[in-house]
N, CA and C atoms as an extended XYZ file, in Angstrom:
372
Properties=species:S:1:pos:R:3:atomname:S:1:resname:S:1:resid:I:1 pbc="F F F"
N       215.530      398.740      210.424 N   UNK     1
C       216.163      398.914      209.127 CA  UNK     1
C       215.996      400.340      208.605 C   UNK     1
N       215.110      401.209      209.379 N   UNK     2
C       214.787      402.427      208.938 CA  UNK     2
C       216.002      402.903      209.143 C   UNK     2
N       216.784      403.080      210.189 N   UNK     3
C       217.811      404.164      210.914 CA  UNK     3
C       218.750      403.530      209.644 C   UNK     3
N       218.836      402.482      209.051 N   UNK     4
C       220.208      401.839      208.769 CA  UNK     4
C       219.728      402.512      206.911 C   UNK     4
N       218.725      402.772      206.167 N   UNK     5
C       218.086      403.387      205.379 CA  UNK     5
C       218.564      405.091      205.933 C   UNK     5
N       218.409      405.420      206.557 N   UNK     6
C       218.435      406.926      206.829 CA  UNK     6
C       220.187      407.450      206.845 C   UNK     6
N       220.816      406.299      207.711 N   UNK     7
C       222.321      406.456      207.701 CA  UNK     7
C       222.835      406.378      206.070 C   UNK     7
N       222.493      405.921      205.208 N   UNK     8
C       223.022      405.619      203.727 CA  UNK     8
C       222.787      406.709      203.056 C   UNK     8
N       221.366      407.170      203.310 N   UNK     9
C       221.122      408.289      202.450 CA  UNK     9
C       221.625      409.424      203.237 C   UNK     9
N       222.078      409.245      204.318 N   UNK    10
C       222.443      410.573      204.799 CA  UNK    10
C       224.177      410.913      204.213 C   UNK    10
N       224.898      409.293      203.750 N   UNK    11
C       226.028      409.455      203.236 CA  UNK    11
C       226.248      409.616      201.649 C   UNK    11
N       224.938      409.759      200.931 N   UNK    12
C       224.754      409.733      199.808 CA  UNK    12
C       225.139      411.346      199.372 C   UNK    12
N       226.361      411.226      198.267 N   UNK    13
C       226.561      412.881      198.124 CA  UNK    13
C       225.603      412.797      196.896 C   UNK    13
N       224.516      412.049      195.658 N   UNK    14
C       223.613      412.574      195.037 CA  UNK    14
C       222.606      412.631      195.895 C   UNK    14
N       222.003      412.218      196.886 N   UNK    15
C       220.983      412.207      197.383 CA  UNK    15
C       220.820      413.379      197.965 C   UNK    15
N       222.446      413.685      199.136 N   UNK    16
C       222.161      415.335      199.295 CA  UNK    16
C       222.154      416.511      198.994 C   UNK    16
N       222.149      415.878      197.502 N   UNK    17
C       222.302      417.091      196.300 CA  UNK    17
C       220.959      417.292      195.980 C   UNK    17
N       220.696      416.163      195.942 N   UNK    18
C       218.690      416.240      195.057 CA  UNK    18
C       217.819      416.749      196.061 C   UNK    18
N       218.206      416.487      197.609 N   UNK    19
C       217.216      417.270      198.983 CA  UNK    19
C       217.596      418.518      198.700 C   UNK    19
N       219.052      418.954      198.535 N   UNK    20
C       219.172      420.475      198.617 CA  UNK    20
C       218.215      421.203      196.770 C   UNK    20
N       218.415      420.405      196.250 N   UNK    21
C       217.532      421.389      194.454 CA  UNK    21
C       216.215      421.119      195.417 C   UNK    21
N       215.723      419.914      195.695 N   UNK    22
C       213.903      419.608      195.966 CA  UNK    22
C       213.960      421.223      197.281 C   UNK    22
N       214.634      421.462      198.155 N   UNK    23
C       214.522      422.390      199.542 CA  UNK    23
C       214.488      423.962      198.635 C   UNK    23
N       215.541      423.568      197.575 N   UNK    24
C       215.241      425.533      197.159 CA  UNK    24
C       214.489      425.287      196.049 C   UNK    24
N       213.667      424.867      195.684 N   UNK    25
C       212.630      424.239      194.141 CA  UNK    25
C       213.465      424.392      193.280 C   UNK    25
N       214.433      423.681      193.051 N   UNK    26
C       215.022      423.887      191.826 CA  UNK    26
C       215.158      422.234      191.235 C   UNK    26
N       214.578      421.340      191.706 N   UNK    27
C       214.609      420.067      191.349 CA  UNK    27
C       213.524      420.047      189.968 C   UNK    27
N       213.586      419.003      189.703 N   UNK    28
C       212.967      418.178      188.821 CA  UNK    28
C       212.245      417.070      188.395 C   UNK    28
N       211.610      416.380      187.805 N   UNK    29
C       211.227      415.350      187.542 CA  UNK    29
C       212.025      414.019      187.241 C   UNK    29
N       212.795      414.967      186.147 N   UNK    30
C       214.088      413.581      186.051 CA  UNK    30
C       214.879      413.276      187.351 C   UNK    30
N       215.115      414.751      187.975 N   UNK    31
C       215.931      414.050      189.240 CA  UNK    31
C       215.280      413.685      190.246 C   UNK    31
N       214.036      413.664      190.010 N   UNK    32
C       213.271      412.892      191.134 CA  UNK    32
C       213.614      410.890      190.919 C   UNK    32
N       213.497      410.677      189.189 N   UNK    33
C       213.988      409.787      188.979 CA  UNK    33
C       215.055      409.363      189.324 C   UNK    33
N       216.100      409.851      189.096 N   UNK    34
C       217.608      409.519      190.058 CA  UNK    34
C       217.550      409.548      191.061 C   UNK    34
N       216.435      410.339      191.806 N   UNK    35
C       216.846      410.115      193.095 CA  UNK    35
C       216.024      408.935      193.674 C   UNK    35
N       214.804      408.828      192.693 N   UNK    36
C       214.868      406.742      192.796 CA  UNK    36
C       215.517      405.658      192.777 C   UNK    36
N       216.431      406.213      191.578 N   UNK    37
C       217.298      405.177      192.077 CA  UNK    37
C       218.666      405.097      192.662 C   UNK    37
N       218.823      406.137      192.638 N   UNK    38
C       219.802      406.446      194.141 CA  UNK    38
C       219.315      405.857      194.790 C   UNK    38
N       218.112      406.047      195.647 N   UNK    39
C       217.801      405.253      197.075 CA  UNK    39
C       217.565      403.553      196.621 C   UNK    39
N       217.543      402.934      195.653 N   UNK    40
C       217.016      402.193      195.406 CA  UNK    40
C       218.600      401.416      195.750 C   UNK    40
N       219.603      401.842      195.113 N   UNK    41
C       220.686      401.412      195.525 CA  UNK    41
C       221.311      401.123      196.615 C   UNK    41
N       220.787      402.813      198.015 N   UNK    42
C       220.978      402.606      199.051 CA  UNK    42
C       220.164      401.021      199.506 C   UNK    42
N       219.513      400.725      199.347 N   UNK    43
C       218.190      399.307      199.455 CA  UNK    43
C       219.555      398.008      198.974 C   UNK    43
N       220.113      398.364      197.816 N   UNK    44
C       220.976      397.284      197.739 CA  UNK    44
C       221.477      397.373      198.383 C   UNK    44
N       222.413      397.826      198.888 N   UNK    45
C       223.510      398.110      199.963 CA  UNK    45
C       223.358      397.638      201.471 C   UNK    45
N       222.075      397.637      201.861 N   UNK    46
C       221.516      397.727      202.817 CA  UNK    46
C       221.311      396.324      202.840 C   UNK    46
N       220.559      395.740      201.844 N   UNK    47
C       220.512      394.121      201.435 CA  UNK    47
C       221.557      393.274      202.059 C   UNK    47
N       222.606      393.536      201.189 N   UNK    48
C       223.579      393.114      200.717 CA  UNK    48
C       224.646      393.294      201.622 C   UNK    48
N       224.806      394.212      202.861 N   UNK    49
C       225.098      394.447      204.147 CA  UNK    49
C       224.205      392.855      205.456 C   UNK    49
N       223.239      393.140      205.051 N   UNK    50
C       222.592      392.269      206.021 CA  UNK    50
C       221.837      390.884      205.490 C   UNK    50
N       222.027      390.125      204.265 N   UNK    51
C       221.632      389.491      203.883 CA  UNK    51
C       222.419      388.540      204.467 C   UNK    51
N       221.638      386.602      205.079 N   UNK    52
C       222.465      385.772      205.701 CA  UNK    52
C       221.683      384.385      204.674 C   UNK    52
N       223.017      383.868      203.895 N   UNK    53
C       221.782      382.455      203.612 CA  UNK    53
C       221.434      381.888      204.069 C   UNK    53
N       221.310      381.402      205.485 N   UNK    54
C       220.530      380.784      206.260 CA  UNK    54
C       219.360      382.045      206.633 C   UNK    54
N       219.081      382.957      206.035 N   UNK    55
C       217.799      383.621      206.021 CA  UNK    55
C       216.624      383.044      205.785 C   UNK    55
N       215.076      383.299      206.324 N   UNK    56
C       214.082      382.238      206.072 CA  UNK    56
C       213.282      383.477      205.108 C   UNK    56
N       212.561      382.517      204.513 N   UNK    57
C       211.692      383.980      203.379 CA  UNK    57
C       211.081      385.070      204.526 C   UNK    57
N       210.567      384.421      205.894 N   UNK    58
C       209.787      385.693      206.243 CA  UNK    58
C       211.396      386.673      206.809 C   UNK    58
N       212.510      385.970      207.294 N   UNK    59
C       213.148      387.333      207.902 CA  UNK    59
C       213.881      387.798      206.649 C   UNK    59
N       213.407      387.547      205.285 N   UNK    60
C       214.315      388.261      204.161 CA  UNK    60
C       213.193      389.519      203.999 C   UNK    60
N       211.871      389.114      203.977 N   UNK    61
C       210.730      389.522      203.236 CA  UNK    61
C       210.643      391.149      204.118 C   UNK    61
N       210.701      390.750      205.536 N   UNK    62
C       210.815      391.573      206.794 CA  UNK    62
C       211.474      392.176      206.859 C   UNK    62
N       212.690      392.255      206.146 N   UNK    63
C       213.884      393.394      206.496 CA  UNK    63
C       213.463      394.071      205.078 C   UNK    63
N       213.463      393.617      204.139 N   UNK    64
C       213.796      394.175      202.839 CA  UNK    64
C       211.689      394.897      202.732 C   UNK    64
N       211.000      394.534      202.868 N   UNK    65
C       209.748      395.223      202.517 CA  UNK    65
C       209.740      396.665      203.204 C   UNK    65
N       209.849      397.087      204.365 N   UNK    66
C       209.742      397.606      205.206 CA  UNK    66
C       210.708      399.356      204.454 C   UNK    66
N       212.040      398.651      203.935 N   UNK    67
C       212.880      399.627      202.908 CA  UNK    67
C       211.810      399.701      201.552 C   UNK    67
N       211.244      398.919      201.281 N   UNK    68
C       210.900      399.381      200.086 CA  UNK    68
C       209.681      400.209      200.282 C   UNK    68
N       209.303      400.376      201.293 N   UNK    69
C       207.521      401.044      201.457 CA  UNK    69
C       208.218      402.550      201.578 C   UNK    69
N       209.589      402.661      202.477 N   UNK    70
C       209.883      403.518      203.312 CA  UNK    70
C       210.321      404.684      201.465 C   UNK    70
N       211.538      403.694      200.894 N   UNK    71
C       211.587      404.269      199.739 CA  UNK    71
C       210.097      404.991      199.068 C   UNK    71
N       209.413      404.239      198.432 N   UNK    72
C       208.089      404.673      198.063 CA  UNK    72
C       207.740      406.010      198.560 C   UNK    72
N       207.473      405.868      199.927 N   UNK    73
C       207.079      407.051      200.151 CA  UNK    73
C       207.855      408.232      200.675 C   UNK    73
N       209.113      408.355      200.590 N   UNK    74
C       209.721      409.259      199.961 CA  UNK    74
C       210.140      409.964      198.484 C   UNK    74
N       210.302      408.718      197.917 N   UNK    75
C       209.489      408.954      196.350 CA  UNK    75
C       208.516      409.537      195.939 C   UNK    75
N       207.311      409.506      196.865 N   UNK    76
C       205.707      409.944      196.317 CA  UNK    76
C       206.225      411.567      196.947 C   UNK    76
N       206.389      411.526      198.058 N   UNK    77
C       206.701      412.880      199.142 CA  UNK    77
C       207.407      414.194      197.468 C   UNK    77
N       208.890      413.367      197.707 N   UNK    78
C       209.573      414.082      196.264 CA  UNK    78
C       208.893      414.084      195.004 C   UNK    78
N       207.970      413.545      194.477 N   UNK    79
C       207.726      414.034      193.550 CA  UNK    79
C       206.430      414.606      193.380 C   UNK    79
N       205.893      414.397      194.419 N   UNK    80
C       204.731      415.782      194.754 CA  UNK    80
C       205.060      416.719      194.768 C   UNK    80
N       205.824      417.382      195.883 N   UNK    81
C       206.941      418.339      195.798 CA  UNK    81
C       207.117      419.138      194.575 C   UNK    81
N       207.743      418.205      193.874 N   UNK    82
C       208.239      418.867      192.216 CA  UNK    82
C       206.914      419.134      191.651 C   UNK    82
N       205.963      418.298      191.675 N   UNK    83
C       204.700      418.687      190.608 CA  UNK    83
C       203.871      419.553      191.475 C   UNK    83
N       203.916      420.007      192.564 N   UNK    84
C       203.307      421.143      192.942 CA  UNK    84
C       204.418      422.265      192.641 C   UNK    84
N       205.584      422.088      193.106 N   UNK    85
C       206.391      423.454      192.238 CA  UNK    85
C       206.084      423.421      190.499 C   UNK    85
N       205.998      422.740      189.924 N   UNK    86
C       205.915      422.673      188.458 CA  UNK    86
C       204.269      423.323      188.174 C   UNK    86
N       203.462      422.951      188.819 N   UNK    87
C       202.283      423.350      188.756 CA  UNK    87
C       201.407      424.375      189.045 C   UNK    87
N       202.749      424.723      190.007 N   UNK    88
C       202.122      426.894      190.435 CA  UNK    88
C       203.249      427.639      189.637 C   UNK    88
N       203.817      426.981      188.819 N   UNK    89
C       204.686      427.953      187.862 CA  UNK    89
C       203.716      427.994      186.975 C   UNK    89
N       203.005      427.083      186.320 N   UNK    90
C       202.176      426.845      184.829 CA  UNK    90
C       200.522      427.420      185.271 C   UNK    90
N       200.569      427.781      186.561 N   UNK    91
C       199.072      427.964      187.327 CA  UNK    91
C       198.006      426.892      187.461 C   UNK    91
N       198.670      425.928      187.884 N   UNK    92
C       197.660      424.713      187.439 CA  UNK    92
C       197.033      424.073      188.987 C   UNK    92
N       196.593      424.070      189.168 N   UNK    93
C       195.747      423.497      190.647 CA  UNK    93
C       195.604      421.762      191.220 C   UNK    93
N       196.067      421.172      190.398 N   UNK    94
C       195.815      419.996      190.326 CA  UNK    94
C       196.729      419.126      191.774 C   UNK    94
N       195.789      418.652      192.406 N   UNK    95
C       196.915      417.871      193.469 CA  UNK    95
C       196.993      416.753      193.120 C   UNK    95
N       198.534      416.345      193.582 N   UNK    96
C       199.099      414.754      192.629 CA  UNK    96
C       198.415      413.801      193.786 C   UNK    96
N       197.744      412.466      192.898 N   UNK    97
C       197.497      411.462      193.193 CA  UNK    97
C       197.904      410.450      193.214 C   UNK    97
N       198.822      409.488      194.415 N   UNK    98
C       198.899      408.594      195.350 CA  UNK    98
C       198.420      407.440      194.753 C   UNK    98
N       199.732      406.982      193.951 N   UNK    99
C       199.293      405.460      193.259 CA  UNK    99
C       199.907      404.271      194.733 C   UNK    99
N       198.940      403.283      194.286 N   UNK   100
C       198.977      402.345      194.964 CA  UNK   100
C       200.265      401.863      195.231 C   UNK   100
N       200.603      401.355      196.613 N   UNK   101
C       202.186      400.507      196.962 CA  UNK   101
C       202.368      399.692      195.666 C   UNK   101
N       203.341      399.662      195.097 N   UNK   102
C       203.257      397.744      194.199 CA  UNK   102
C       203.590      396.795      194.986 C   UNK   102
N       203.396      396.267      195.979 N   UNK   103
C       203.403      395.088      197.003 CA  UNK   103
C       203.941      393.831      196.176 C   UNK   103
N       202.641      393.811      195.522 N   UNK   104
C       203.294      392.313      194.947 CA  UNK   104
C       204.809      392.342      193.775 C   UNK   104
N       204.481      393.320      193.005 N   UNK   105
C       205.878      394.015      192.816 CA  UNK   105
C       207.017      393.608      193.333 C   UNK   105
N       207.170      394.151      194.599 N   UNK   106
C       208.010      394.227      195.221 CA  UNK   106
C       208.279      392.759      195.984 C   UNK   106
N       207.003      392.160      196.004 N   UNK   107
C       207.605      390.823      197.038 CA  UNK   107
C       208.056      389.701      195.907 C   UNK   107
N       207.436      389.946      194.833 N   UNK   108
C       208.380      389.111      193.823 CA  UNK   108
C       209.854      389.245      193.690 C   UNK   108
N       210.365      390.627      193.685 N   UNK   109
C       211.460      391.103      193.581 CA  UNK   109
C       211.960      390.570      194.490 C   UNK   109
N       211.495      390.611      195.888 N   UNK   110
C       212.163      389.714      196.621 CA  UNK   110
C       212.140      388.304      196.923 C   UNK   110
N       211.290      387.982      196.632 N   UNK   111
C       211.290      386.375      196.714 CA  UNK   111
C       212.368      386.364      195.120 C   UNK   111
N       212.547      386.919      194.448 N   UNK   112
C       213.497      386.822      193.247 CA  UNK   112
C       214.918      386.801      194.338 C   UNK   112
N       215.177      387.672      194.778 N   UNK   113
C       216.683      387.844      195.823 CA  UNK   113
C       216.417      386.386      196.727 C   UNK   113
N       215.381      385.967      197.277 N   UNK   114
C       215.490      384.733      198.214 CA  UNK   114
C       215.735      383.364      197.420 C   UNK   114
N       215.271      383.757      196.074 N   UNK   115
C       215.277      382.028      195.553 CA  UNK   115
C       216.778      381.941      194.915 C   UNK   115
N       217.159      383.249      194.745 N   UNK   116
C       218.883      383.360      193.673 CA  UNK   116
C       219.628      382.982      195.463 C   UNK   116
N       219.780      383.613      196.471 N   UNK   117
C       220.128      383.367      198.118 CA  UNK   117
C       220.395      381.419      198.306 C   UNK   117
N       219.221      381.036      198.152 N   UNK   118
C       218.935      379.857      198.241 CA  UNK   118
C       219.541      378.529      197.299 C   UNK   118
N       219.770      379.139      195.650 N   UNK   119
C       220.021      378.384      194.841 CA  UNK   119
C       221.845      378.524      195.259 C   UNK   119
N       222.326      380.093      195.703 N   UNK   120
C       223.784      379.824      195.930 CA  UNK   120
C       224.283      379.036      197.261 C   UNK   120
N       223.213      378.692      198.069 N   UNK   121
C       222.976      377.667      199.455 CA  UNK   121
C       223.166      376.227      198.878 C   UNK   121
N       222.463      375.980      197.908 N   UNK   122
C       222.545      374.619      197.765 CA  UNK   122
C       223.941      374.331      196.507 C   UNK   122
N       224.109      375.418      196.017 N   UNK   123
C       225.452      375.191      195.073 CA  UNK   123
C       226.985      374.992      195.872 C   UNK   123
N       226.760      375.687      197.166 N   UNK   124
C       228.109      375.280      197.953 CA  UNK   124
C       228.524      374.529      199.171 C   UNK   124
């Protein structure tokens, strides 16, 4: 699911807008935010491409976790990035610290997509 994550964002014209500001430091914080959820969208897409209702929770949990870690830590990557450019402009030394995955977060979110999957299984 990585390559099929990498192909989306590689067709994403904000996404290859926000690599090219993050490559010459001219990005930001807010657009680090968009570019969360830009990818977050690519994740729908990606879903929503390969989602089957006869899916079982582990092969929903399995395709879709795997995008969300991958997101994350391109997220953390980009916005380190920005706060170390932001932080040798202001002279500040501080290296950004690496919050925890939200796991459970995230597997709610998806067991949220498996039980809405499931309820449109038994409605038709």
């Amino acid at each position: 699911m990585n390559d099929a994550l990498e192909k989306e964002i590689s067709r994403d014209p904000e996404i290859k807008a926000f690599l090219k500001k993050l490559e010459e430091g001219k990005a930001t914080q807010s657009d680090v935010s968009l570019y969360g959820a830009n990818l977050g969208e690519c994740i729908g897409r990606i879903i929503n491409r390969n989602i089957d209702r006869d899916m079982s929770w582990d092969e929903l949990n399995g395709m879709a976790m795997p995008l969300f870690e991958e997101v994350y830590e391109k997220m953390f990557e980009a916005a380190s990035i920005v706060q170390k450019q932001e932080d040798e402009r202001d002279n500040i030394g501080i290296k950004p610290i690496k919050p925890e995955f939200p796991k459970q977060k995230i597997h709610d979110l998806i067991y949220k997509i498996y039980t809405v999957l499931k309820e449109q299984e038994d409605g038709n």
